[in-house]
C-alpha positions in Angstrom: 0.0 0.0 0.0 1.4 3.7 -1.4 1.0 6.1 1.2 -1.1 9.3 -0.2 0.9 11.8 2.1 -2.5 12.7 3.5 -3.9 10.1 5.4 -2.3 9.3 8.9 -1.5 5.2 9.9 1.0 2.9 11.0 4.6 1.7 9.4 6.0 -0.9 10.2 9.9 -1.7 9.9 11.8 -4.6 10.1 15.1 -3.3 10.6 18.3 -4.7 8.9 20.7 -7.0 11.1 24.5 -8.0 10.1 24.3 -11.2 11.0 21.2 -12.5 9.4 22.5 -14.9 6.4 19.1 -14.6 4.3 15.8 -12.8 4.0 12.6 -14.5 5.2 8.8 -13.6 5.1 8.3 -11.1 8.3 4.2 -12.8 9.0 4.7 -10.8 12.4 4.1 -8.0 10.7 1.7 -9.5 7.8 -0.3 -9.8 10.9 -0.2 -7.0 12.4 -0.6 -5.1 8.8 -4.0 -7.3 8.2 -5.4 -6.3 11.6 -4.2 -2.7 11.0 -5.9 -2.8 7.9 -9.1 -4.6 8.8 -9.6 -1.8 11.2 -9.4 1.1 9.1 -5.9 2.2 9.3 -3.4 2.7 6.5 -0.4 0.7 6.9 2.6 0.5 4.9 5.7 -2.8 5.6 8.8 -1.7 5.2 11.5 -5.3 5.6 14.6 -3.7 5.0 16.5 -7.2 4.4 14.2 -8.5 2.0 13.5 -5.3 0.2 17.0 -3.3 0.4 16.8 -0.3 2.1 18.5 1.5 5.3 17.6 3.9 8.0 17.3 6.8 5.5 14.8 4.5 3.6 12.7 4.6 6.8 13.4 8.6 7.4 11.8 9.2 4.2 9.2 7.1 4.7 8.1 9.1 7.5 8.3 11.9 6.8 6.4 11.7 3.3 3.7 9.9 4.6 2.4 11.4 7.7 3.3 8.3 10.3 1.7 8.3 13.5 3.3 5.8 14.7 6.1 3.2 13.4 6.1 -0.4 14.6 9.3 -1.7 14.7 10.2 -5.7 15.0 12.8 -6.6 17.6 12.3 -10.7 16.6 15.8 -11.9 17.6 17.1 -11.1 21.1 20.9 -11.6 19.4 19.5 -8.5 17.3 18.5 -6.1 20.0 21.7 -3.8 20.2 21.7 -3.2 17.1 17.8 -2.6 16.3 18.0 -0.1 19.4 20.8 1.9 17.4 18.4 1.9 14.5 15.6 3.3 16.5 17.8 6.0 18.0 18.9 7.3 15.0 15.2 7.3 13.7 14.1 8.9 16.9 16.5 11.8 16.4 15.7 12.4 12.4 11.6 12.4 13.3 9.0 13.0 15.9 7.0 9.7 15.1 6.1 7.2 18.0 7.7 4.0 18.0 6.6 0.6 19.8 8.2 -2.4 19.6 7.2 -6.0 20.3 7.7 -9.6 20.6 8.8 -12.8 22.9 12.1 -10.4 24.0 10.6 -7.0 24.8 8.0 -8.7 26.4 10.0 -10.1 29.1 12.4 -6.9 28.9 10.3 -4.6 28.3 11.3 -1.9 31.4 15.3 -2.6 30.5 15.5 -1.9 27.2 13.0 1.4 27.6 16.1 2.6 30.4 18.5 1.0 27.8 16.5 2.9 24.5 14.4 6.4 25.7 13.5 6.5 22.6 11.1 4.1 22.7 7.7 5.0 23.2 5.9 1.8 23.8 6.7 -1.9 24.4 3.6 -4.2 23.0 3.4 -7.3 25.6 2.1 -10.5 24.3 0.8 -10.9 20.6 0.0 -7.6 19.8 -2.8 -7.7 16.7 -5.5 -6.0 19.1 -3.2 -3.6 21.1 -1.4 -2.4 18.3 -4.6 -1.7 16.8 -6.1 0.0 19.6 -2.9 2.1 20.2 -2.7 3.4 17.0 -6.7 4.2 17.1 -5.8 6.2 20.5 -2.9 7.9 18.7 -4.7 8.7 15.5 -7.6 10.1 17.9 -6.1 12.1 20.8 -6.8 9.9 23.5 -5.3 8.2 26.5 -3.2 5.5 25.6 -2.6 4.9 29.4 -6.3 3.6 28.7 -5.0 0.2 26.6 -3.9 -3.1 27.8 -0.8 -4.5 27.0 1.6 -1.8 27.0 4.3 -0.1 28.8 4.8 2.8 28.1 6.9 6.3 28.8 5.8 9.4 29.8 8.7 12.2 29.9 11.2 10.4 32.1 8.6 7.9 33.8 7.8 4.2 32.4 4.5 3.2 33.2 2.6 -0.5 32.3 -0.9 -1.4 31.7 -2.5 -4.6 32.1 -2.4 -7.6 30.0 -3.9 -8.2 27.9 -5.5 -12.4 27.2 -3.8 -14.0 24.0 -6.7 -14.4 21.2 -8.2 -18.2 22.2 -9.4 -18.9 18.4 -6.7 -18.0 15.7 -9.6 -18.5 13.1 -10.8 -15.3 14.1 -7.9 -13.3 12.6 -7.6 -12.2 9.5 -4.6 -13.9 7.2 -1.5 -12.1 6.9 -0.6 -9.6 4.2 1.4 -10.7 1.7 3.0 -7.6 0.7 6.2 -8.5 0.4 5.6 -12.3 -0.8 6.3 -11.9 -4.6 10.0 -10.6 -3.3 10.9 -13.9 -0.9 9.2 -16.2 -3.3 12.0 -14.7 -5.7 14.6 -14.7 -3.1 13.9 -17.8 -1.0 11.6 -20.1 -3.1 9.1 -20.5 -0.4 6.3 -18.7 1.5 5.6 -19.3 5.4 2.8 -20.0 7.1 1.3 -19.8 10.4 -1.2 -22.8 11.7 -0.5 -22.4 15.9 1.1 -20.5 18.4 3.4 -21.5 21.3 4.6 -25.1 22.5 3.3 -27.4 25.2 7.0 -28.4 25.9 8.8 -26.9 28.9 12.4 -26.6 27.8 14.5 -24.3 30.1 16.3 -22.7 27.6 13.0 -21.8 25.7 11.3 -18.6 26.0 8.2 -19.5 23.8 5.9 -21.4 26.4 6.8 -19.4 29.2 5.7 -16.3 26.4 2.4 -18.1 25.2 1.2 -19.2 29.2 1.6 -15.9 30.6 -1.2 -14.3 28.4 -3.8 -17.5 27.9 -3.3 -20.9 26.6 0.3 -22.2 26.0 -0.5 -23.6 22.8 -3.4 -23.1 20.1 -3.2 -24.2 17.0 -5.1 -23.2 13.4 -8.3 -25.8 12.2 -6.9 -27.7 9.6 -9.8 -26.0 7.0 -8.4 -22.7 8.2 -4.9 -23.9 7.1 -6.1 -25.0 3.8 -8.0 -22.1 3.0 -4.5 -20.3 3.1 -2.7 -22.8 1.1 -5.2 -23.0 -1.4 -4.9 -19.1 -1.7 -1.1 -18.9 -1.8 -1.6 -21.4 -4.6 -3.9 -19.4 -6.7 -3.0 -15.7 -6.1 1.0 -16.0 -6.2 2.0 -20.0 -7.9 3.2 -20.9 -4.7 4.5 -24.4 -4.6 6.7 -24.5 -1.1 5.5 -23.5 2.1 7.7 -23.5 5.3 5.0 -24.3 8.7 6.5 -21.8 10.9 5.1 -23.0 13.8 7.4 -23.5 17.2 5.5 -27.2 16.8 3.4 -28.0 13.9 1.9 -31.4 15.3 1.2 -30.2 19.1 0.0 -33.1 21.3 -1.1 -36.6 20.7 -4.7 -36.6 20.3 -6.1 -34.2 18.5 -2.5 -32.5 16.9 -2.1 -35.2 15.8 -5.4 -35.5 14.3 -5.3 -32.1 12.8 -1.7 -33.2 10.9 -3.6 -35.8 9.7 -6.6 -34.0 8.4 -4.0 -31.1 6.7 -2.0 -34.3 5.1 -4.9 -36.2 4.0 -6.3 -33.0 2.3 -3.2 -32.2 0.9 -3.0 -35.6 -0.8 -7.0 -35.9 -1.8 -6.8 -32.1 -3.4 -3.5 -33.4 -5.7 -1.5 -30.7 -4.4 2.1 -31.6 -6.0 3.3 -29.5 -2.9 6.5 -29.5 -0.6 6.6 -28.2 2.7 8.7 -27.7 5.7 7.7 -28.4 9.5 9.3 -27.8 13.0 8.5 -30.4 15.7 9.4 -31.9 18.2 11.8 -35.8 18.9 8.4 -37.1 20.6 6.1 -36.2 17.8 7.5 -38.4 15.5 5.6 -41.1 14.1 6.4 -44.0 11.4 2.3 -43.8 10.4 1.8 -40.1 10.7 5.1 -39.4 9.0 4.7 -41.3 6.0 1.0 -39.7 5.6 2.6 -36.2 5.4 6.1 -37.1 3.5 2.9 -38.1 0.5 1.6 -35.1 1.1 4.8 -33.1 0.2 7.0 -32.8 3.7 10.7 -32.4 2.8 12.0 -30.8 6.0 11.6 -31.3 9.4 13.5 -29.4 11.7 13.6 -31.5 14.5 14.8 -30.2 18.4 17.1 -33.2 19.4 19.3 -30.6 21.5 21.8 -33.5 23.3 23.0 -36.6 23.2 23.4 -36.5 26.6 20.2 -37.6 28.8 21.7 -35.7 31.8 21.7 -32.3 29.6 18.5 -33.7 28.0 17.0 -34.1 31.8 18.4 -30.5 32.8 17.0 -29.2 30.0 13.6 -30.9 30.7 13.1 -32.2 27.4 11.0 -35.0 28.4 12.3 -37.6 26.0 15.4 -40.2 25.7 18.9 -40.4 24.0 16.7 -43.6 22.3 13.7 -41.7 21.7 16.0 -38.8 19.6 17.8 -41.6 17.8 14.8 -43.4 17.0 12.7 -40.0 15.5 16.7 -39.1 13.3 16.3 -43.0 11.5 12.3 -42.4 11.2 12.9 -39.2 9.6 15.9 -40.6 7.3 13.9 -44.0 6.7 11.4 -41.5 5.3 13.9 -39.9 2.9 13.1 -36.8 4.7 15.9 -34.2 5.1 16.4 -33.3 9.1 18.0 -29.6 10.2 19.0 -30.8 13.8 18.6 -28.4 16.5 21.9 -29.4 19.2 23.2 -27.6 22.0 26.7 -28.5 22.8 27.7 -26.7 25.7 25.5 -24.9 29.0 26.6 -23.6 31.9 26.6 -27.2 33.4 28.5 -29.1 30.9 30.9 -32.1 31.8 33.4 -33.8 30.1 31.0 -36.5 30.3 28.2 -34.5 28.8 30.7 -33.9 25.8 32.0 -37.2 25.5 28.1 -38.7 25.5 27.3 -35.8 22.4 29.7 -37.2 20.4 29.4 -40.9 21.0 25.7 -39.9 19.9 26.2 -37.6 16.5 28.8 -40.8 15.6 25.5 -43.2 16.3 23.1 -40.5 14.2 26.0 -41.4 11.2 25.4 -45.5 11.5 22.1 -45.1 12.3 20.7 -42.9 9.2 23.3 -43.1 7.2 23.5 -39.7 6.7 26.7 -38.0 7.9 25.5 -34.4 7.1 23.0 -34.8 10.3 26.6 -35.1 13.0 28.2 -31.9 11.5 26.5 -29.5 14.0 27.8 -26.7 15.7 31.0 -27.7 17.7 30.7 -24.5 20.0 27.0 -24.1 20.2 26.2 -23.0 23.5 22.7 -22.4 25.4 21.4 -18.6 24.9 20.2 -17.2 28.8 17.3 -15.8 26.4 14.8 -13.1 28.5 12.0 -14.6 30.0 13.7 -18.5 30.0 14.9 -20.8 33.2 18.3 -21.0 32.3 18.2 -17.5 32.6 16.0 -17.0 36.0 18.9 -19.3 37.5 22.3 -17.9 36.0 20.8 -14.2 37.7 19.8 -15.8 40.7 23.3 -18.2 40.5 25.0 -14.7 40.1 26.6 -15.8 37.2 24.9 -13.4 34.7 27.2 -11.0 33.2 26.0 -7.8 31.4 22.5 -7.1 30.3 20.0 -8.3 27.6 22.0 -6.9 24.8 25.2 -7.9 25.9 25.1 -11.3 28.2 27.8 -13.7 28.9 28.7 -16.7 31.7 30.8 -19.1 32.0 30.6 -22.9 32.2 31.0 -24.1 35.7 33.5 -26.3 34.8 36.4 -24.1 34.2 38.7 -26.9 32.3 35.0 -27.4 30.2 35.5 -23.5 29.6 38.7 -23.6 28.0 37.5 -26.4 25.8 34.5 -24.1 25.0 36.7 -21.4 24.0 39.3 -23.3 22.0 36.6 -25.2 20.1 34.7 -21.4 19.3 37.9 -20.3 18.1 37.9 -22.9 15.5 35.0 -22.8 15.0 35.0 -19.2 14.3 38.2 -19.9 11.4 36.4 -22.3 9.7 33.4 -20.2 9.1 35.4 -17.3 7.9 37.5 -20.2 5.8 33.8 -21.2 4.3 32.8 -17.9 3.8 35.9 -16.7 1.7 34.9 -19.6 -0.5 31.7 -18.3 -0.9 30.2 -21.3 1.0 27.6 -21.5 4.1 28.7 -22.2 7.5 26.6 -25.1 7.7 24.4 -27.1 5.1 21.5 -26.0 3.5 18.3 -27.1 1.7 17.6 -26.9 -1.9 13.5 -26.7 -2.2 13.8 -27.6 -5.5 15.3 -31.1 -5.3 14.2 -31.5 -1.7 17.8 -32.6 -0.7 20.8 -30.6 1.0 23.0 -28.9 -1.0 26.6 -27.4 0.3 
């Protein structure tokens, strides 16, 4: 949508980050845009990584088309520090409000307003009905003390509303704009979609249930007609052919997830959709049955959180599963011809040599077991992220052991031989991707959506 220069409404940015390797569909803010939208209010995306573009882009922006208020995505705590420098050199070329949002400034909302005084508002929770209702207040002249879900600054004082409940049926809201869908279709080969907020899991070093339970329900999920409706769409209006399921976990519980999988598969297959999609679950949702109904539908990717080999990190990290039961969901997956991105955390704050010596008797057992030697080359010097809002990090501040802030943390392994190994192991770690990347190479191995297989 063109902005006439007349009409007052909402932008919203995602800003540019250095370390993002490629683009990807922003539906945060396809969301947020359709609610925006559906209510009346003009609303412009700007996603500078996708579309090209810097801060002066945004400056513009504003200032031809009579912003109220800019909405900027903070998505990636590792991001923060350097979308708050963004938003402090926008604050100081305009006058517009700015609000941010998210899993992050959720839980830090109060540090990064002392951290950032230029911004204006932090959106708690999902933010499709506050956002709309702040910029309603904003475009009107009201009170926006008077909305739920917010904290907010007054002059030098920060002051917070109530929450506000999460949205129990996802049906109800509208499907995200697409306006920047014909640019990652041409840059990525895929469009994402949404079918369920949150995660019934209860991993410490995950900020997403703890996120999703302090508004409402810790996990909703889509109806499977609702899903098709949009995939039918994306099919007709734009060619698409691959799909990435966005969702934190795309099954959800036995029972009825599992049921609803079904249901999406089985209509996949019945419509003769020659389809392939991508999913994100979890080792304990994997099912011989289940998986080969929605390999025939067209899944080619599953990334799959496996995290350890180690069931002492695996209990620490209150997985709930078994070295066996990750093992056993890898050869599933690879019986299935189904390429697997493994999600593995070498190294936490509690890490023993036994822990490391148990990860790497495992990733040799993921090699004999599937076959498929691309699966053991994971991150050497992966280590857990304290992320705001997560166990690990409630314990590490209450430990004493945090160092710095949100933008900045650090700590060190317990262990301090475990440490040095830590280090040594980043430092090569670190060589080798700059080796790679002077060969014009990826770190790590990557998908090809057109043969369905990994290419490097």
């Amino acid at each position: 949508m063109v902005s006439n220069g007349a009409e007052q409404g909402v932008l919203l940015v995602n800003p540019n980050w250095r370390q993002l390797e490629a683009p990807f569909e922003h539906l945060g803010l396809g969301y947020l845009a359709a609610c925006l939208r559906q209510a009346g209010i003009h609303t412009t995306i700007l996603d500078l990584p996708l579309t090209g573009g810097d801060l002066q882009t945004v400056v513009q922006a504003v200032q031809q088309g009579n912003y109220a208020l800019v909405g900027c995505s903070l998505t990636f705590q590792e991001s923060a520090a350097e979308t708050l420098d963004f938003i402090t050199e926008l604050k100081a070329a305009t006058t517009v409000k700015i609000a941010v949002g998210g899993i992050y400034p959720t839980f830090a909302a109060r540090e990064i307003m002392t951290l950032c005084p230029a911004i204006d508002f932090v959106v708690k929770g999902e933010g499709e009905i506050t956002l709309v209702e702040l910029a309603q207040t904003i475009l009107n002249g009201g009170s926006v003390r008077g909305v739920a879900g917010l904290v907010g600054r007054s002059g030098s004082e920060l002051w917070e509303t109530e929450d506000r409940p999460s949205i129990d049926d996802l049906d109800l809201l509208p499907e995200p704009a697409r306006d920047t869908l014909p640019q990652v279709l041409a840059q990525t080969g895929y469009a994402s979609v949404l079918t369920s907020r949150g995660c019934y899991g209860r991993c410490t070093f995950c900020s997403v249930g703890a996120f999703f339970a302090r508004f409402g329900s810790k996990y909703r999920q889509r109806s499977a007609d609702a899903v098709i409706a949009e995939l039918e769409r994306l099919q007709t209006e734009y060619g698409v052919t691959n799909f990435a399921f966005i969702d934190a976990n795309f099954i959800g519980t036995k029972g009825r997830g599992q049921a609803r999988a079904r249901q999406i598969a089985e209509t996949i297959i019945a419509k003769g959709w020659q389809i392939k999609f991508s999913i994100e679950c979890r080792v304990n949702d994997v099912e011989p049955e289940l998986f080969a109904l929605l390999k025939k539908a067209g899944l080619c990717k599953v990334f799959l959180g496996v995290e350890s080999g180690s069931q002492a990190v695996l209990d620490r990290f209150q997985k709930d599963v078994t070295v066996a039961e990750n093992l056993a969901a890898l050869k599933i997956l690879s019986d299935l011809d189904i390429f697997v991105a493994m999600g593995f955390i070498m190294f936490d704050d509690q890490t023993t040599f036994d822990d490391l010596t148990a990860n790497m008797q495992f990733l040799q057992q993921v090699k004999t077991v599937t076959g498929r030697p691309y699966l053991a080359k994971v991150d050497p010097a992966s280590k857990v992220l304290p992320l705001a809002g997560t166990k690990i990090e409630a314990r590490l501040k209450a430990e004493e052991r945090y160092g710095g802030n949100t933008l900045n943390f650090s700590y060190q392994i317990a262990d301090p031989l475990v440490e040095k190994v830590y280090q040594v192991i980043r430092a090569a770690a670190a060589v080798r991707r700059r080796f790679r990347s002077l060969r014009g190479r990826s770190a790590y191995h990557e998908f090809d959506w057109q043969t369905g297989k990994i290419k490097d």
